[in-house]
C-alpha positions as MATLAB code, in Angstrom:
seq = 'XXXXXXXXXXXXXXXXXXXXXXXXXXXXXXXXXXXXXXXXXXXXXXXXXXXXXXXXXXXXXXXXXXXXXXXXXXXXXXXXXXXXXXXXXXXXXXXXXXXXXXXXXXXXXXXXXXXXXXXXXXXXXXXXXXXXXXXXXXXXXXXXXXXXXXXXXXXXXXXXXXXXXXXXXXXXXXXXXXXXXXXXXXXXXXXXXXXXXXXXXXXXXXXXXXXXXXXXXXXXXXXXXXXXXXXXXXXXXXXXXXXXXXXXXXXXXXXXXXXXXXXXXXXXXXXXXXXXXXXXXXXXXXXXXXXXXXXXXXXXXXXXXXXXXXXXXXXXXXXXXXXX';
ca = [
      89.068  112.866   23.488;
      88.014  116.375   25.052;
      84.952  116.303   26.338;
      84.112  119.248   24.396;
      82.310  118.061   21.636;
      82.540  119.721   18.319;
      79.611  120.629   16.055;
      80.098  119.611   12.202;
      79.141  122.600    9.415;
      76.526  121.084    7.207;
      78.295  118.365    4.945;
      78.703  120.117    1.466;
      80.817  118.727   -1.232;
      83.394  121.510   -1.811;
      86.315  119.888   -3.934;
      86.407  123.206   -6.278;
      84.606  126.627   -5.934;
      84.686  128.715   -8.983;
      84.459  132.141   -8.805;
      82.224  133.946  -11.154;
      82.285  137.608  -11.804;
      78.929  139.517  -11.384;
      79.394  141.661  -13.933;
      79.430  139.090  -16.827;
      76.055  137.046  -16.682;
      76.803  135.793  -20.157;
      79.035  133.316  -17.965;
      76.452  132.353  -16.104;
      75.189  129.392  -18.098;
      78.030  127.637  -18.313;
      79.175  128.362  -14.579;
      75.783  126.020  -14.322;
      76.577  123.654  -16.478;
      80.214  123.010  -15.427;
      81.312  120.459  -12.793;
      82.489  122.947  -10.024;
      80.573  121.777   -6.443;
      80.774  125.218   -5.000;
      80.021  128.620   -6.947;
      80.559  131.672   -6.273;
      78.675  134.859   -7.639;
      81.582  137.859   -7.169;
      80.650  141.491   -6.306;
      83.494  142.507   -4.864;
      87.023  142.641   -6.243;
      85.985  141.306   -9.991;
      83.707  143.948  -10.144;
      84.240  147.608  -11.061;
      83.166  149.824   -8.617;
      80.441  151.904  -11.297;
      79.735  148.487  -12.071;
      78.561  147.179   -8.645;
      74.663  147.848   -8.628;
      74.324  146.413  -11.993;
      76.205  143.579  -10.770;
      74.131  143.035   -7.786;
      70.806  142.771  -10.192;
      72.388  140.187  -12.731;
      73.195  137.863   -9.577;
      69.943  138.351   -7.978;
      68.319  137.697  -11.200;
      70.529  134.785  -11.542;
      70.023  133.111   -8.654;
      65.746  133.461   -9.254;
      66.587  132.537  -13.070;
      68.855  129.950  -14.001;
      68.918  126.181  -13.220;
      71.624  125.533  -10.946;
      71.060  121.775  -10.286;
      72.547  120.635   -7.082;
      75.380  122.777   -7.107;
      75.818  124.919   -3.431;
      75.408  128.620   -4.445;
      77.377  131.689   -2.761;
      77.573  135.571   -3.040;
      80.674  137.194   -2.460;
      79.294  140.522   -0.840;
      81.801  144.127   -0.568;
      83.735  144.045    2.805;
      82.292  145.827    5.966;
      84.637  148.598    5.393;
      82.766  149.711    1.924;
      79.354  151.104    1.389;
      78.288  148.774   -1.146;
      78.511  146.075    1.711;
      74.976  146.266    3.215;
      73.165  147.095    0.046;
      74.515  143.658   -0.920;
      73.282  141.486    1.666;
      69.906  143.416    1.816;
      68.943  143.225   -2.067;
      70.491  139.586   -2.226;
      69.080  137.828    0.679;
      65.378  139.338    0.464;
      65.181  139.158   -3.410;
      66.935  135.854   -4.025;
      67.638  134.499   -0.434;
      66.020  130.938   -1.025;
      68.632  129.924   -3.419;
      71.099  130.961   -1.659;
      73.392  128.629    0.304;
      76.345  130.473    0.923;
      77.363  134.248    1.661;
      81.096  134.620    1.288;
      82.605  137.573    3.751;
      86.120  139.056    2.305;
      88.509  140.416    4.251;
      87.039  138.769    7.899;
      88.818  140.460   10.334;
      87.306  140.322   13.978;
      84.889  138.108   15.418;
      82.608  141.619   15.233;
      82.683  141.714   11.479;
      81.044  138.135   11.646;
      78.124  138.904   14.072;
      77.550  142.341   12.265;
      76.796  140.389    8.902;
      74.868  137.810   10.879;
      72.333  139.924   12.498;
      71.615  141.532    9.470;
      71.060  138.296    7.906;
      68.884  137.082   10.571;
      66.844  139.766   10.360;
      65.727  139.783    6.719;
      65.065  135.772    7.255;
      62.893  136.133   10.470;
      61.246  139.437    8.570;
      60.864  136.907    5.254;
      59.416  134.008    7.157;
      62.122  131.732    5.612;
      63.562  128.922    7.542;
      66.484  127.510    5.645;
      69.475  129.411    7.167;
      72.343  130.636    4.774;
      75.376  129.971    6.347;
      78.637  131.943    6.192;
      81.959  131.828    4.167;
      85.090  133.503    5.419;
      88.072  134.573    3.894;
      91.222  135.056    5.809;
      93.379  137.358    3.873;
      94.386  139.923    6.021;
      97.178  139.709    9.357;
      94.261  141.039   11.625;
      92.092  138.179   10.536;
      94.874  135.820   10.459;
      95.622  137.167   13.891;
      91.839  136.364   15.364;
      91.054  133.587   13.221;
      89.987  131.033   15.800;
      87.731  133.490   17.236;
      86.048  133.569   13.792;
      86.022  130.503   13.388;
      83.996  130.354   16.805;
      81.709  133.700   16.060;
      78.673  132.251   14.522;
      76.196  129.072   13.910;
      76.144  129.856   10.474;
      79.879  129.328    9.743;
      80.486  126.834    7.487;
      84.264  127.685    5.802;
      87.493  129.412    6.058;
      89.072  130.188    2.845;
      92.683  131.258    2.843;
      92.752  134.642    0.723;
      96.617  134.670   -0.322;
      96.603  137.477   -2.750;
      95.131  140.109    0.029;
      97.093  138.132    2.603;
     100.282  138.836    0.799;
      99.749  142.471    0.651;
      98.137  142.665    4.158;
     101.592  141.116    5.236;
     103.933  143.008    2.774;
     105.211  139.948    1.492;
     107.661  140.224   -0.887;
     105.682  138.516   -4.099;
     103.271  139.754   -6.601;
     102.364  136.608   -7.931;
      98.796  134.727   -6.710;
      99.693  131.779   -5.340;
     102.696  129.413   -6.088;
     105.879  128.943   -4.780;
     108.943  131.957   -4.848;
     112.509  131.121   -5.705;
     114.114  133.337   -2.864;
     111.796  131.125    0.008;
     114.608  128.366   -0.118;
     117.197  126.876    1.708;
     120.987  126.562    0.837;
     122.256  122.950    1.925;
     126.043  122.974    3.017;
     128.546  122.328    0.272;
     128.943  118.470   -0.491;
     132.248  117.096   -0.777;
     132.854  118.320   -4.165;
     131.491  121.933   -2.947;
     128.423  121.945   -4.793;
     125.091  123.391   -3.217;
     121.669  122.647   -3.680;
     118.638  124.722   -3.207;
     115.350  123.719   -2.310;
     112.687  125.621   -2.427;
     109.830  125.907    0.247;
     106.166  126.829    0.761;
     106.095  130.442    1.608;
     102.510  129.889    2.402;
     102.720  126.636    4.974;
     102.396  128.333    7.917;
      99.216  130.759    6.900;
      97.672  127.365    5.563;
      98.284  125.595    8.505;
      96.948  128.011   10.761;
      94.027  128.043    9.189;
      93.330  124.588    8.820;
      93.560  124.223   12.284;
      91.058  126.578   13.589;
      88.729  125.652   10.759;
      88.833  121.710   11.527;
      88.888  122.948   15.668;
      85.250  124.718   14.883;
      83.752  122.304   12.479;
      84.335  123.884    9.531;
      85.511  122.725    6.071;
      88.999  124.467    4.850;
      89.716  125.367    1.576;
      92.427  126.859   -0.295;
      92.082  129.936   -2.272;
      93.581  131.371   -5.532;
      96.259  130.259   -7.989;
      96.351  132.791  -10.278;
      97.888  131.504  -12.814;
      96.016  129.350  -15.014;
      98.067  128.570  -17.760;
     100.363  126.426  -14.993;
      98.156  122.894  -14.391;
     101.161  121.592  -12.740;
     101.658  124.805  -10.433;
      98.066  124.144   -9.607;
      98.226  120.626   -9.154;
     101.017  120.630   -7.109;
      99.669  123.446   -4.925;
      96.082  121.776   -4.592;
      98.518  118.941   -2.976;
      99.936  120.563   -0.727;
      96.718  122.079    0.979;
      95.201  118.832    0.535;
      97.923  117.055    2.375;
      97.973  119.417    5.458;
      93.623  119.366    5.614;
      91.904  121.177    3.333;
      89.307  119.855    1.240;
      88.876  122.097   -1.560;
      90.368  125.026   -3.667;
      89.008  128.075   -5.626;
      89.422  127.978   -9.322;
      89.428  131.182  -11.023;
      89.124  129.712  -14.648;
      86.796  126.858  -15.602;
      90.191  124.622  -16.563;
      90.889  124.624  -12.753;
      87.875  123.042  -11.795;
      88.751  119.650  -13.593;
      92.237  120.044  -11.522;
      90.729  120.698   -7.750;
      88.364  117.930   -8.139;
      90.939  115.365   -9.077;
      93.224  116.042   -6.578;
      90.288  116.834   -3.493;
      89.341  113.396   -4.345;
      90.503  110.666   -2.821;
      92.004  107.972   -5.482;
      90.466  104.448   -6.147;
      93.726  103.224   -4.134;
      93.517  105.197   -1.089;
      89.709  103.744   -0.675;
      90.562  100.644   -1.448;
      93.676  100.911    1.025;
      90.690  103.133    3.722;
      88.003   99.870    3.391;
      90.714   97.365    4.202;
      91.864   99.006    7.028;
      88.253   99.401    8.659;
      87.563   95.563    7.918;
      90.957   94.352    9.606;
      89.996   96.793   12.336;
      86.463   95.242   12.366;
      88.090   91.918   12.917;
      90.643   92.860   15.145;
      87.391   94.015   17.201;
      85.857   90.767   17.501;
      88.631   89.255   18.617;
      89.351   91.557   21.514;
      91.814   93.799   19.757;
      92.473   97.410   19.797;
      95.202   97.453   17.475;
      96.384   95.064   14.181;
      98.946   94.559   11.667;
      98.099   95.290    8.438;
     100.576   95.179    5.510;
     103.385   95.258    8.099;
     102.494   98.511    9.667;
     100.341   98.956   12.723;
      96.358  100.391   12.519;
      94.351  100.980   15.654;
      91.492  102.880   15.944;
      93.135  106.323   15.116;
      93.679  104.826   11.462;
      89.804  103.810   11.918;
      89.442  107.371   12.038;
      91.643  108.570    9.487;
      89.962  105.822    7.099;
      86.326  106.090    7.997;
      87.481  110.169    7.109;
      88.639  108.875    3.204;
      85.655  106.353    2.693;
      82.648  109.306    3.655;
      84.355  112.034    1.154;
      84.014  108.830   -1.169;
      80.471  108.480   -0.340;
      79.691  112.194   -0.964;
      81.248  112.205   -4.361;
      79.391  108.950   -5.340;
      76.382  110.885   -4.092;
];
């Protein structure tokens, strides 16, 4: 290991994060009452722009208002590039700032944009007295923040997530799609012809690489990464299927835009009954191979040392948290 050790965002369950437009508090309630670990109050691209102020009062009266239980509570503020931006942070932090766990940041593009929300942030808290400290969100959904995303990752003690914006990201990289999310039929590969001269086509995941990227400099910094957007919710199995795939290559959650998406992202951000049964077994044959003198063991035929100690010990803690 480096001897560059790595400081851990606070531990928040974060299986599915539903988004919530500010401009309809009669959601509100049931955003509470639903089983989504992560919410999200929206003022930016939900809302209308002549809508915005309003907006910002029904969250801010939200936050002070309604019983949100346990569940980690976010704003989505305006990007640094609008006016609305610092309006946002001021009247939300000072007015409702101890409820508030989260501020997301769309549209992260530079380190700068990160430390520019932060001081302002710090400011109201040291001017408030307050000592919890919200911590920070970012999206990635542009090529400049794609670009500089490990240095965002690395641009603040308050970061906590990266969230992989692929509707802005698409446009931002004039990818040819206008769907959120998903898979596209001309990202494929053409095998050679088999004997008979027939061709298959498989289709790929236009969005690997972007994914990948920033899973790495999320998990490199500490943070937790999550998937964003699939917009279409009348597809389970498109968003099942895409949940897998970010799960598989690190992230730990995904947004859901509708309330029957949060049912989906928790399922498949948890790990099964099987894989912690397989996780347990594999830390007590490691446990044994220990006191005998072992670094590594067979297990079922395959070989475990303490990397799979590692990978297990990652499966039975997310267990822990859920059971929590």
């Amino acid at each position: 290991m480096s001897f560059h050790s790595i400081e851990q965002a606070p531990a928040r369950l974060n299986r599915s994060e539903l988004a919530v437009p500010g401009s309809q508090p009669q959601m509100f309630q049931k955003a509470a009452e639903c089983a989504a670990d992560v919410i999200f109050l929206d003022l930016e691209d939900a809302v209308a722009p002549d809508e915005k102020e309003q907006a910002r009062k029904n969250i801010i009266k939200a936050l002070n208002e309604i019983d949100w239980g346990r569940k980690t509570m976010s704003v989505r503020i305006n990007g640094l590039d609008t006016h609305y931006m610092y309006r946002d942070v001021v009247d939300v932090v000072e007015q409702a700032g101890q409820r508030l766990d989260l501020i997301m940041i769309p549209k992260v593009g530079t380190a700068a944009d990160v430390y520019a929300v932060d001081m302002l942030v710090t400011q109201i808290e040291d001017a408030k007295g307050w000592t919890k400290r919200i911590g920070f969100e970012h999206i990635i959904e542009t090529a400049l923040g794609m670009q500089n995303v490990s240095d965002i990752a690395a641009a603040s003690k308050r970061n906590e997530s990266l969230h992989f914006g692929v509707a802005d990201y698409a446009a931002s990289t004039r990818a040819r799609t206008t769907v959120i999310g998903g898979v596209n039929e001309n990202y494929a590969v053409l095998t050679d012809p088999d004997p008979a001269g027939e061709r298959q086509v498989h289709w790929g995941d236009m969005w690997h690489y972007a994914l990948s990227r920033m899973v790495v400099a999320a998990r490199a910094n500490g943070l937790r990464p999550i998937d964003g957007p699939f917009g279409d919710f009348s597809d389970p199995d498109g968003f099942r299927a895409a949940a897998y795939r970010a799960a598989v290559l690190g992230c730990e959650g995904k947004w859901a835009i509708h309330p029957s998406q949060i049912a989906l992202a928790n399922e498949v951000m948890s790990p099964s009954d099987a894989e912690i049964a397989r996780a347990q077994k594999i830390l007590n044959a490691m446990a044994e191979a220990e006191a005998a003198g072992k670094g590594a063991v067979s297990l079922d035929g395959r070989l475990i040392d303490y990397a799979s100690i590692r990978q297990a010990q990652v499966l039975v803690e997310k267990a822990r948290q859920i059971a929590g």
